[in-house]
C-alpha positions in Angstrom: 118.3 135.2 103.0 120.0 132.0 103.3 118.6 131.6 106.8 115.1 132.2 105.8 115.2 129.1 103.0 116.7 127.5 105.7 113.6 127.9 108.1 111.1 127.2 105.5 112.2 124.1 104.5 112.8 123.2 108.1 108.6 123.4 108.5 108.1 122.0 105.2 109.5 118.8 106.5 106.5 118.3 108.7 103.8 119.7 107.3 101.2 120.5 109.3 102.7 119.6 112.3 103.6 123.1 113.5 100.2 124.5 113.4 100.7 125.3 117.1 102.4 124.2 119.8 99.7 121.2 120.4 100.7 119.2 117.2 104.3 119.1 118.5 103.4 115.9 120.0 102.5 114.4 116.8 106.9 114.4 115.5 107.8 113.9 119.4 106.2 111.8 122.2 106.0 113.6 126.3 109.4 112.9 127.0 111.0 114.8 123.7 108.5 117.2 124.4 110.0 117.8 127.9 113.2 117.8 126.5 112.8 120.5 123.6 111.5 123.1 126.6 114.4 122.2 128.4 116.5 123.3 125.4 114.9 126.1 124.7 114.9 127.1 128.5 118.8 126.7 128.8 119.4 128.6 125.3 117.2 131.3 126.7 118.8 131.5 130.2 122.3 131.3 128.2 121.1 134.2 125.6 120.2 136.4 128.7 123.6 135.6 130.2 125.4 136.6 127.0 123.8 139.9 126.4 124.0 140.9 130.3 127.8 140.1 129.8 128.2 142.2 126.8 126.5 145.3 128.1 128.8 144.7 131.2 131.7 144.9 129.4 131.1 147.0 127.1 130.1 149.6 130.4 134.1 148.6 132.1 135.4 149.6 128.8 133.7 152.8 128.8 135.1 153.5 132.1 138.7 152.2 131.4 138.5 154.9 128.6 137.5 157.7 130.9 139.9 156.8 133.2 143.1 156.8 131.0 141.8 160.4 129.5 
């Protein structure tokens, strides 16, 4: 719940600004622009890493298990 106020006073901020992806450049010039893909790139690429670690581990704990049964 918390997070939800959170995000809707975030776009309150700037109005109408976030009516798509072609008003960004009305609260950022081209280089910010570049910069918030980039961001959201490497925080992809990171969440991707995260979640192919966790299901690796959690698949050597599963064997650990098996093998001290």
């Amino acid at each position: 719940m918390r997070l939800a106020l959170i995000v809707l006073f975030w776009f309150t901020l700037f109005g109408k600004a976030f009516a798509h992806i072609g008003h960004f450049g009305q609260i950022a010039d081209h280089g910010h622009t570049a910069a918030g893909i980039a961001i959201g790139l490497a925080g992809a690429i990171a969440l991707i890493k995260i979640l192919k670690d966790r299901q690796k581990n959690s698949e050597e704990l599963e064997e650990d298990e098996i093998q001290e049964v």
